[in-house]
N, C-alpha and C positions, 0 to 999 in steps of 0.2 A: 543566135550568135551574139548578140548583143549583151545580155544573159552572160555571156562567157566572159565577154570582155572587159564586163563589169566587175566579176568574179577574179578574174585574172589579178590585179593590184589588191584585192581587198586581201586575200592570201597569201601574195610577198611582204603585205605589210605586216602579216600575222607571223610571216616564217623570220623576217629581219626582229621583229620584237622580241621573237624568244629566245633570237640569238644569245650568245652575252659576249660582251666587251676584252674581258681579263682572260690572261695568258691562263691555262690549264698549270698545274703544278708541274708535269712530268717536262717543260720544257724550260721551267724554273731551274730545273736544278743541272741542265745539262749532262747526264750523265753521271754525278758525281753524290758519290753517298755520304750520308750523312752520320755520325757517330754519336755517342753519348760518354760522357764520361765520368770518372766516382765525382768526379770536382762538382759536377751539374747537380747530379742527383743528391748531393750534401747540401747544396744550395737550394734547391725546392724544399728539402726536410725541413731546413731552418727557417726557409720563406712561411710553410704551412705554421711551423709551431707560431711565429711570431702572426700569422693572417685570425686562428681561434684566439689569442689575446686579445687583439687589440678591437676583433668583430665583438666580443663579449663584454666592454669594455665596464657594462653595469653590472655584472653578475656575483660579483663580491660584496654591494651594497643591499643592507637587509630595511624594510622599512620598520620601523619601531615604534607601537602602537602606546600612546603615553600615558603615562601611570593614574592618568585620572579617570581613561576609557576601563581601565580594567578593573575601578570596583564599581563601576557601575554592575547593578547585578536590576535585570526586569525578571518581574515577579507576575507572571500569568495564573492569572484567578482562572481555574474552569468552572464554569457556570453547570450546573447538575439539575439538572429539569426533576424534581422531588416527584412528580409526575407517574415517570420512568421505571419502572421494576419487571419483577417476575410475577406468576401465581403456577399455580398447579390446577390442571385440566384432572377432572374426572370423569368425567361425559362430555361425549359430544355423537352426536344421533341427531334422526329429523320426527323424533317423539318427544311432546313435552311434559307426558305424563313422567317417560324416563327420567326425564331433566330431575321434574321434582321431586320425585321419588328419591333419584342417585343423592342430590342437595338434604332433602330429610335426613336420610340413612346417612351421611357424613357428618351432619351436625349431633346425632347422635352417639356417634362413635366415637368424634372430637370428644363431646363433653367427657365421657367414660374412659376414654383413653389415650389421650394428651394431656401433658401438664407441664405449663410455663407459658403455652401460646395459646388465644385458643382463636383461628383463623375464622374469620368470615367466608361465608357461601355465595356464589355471585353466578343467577341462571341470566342465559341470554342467548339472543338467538342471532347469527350472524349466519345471510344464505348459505345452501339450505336447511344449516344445523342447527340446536340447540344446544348451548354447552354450559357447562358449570365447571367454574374458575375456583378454584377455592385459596387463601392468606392471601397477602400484602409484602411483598421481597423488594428490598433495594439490591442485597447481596445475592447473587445468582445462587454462590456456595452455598449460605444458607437454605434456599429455595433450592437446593439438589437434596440436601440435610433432611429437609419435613417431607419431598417427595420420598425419598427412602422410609419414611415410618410410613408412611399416608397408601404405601405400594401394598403395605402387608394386607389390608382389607381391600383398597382397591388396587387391582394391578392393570388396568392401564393408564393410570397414575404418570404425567411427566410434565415438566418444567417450560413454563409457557411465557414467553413475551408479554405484554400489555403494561396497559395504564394503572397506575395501584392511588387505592386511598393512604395518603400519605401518614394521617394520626392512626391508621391501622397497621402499619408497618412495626414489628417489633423489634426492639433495641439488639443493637448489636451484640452486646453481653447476654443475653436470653438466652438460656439450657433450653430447650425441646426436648424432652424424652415421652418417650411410654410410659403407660402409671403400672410399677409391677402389680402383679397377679394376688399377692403375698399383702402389700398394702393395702387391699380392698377388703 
């Protein structure tokens, strides 16, 4: 009982709070309706045009960046790690008799039948393969260029990532061809 009586105030004080105060509209207006007319609604068009002017009041000013910023010109140097090239993969197997074998028989063939470059052979073993690298490429296209002559004797011949000796890279003007058949 007690309990209740306690309850009893804590809940009129809940139901007075969520009361509210202020008269409801429908007893504002007494019965009596309200109208609109062209006059009003001319006056809000003019109110809105005139409220986007004056709210935008910066939107005409441009900021203008001055004549001395604009010949500044910065000049980025990219750094080219000389490092960085292609080679061409001839072998790669977990036989190193193959390696050197495949290396021989390439260095042979270069000599006989390239002329302008003539690529170095490079065996090495990187788990669980052995593989033979063969030139020195900065330009990848060229290094697609000598895998296409390089494909004809070997064909799984293709165009490998790595580190290149740099005084072995050949000049960018350098012809590569095959030596005809007729010249020998």
């Amino acid at each position: 009982m007690k309990k209740l009586l306690l309850l009893l105030p804590v809940l009129l004080l809940i139901a007075y709070g969520c009361s509210t105060t202020e008269q409801s509209l429908s007893d504002d207006t007494d019965g009596k309706e309200t109208r609109f007319t062209d006059e009003d609604s001319s006056n809000d068009e003019m109110l809105a045009s005139l409220r986007t002017t004056l709210a935008d009041a910066y939107s005409n000013k441009q900021n203008k960046i001055p004549e001395g910023f604009n010949r500044i010109k910065v000049k980025q140097e990219v750094q080219k790690n000389i490092y960085e090239g292609y080679r061409i993969q001839i072998f790669s197997g977990e036989d190193v008799i193959g390696a050197d074998t495949t290396a021989g028989n390439f260095r042979a063939w270069a000599d006989t039948t390239l002329s302008g470059y003539q690529p170095d052979t490079y065996v090495f073993f990187k788990t669980p393969y052995f593989r033979v690298h063969v030139g020195d490429f900065h330009n990848r296209d060229k290094a697609i260029q000598v895998s296409n002559l390089v494909k004809r004797y070997f064909k799984d011949a293709w165009v490998v990532y790595d580190n290149v000796n740099p005084e072995k890279v050949p000049a960018d003007t350098t012809t590569i061809e095959l030596i005809r058949k007729e010249d020998q």
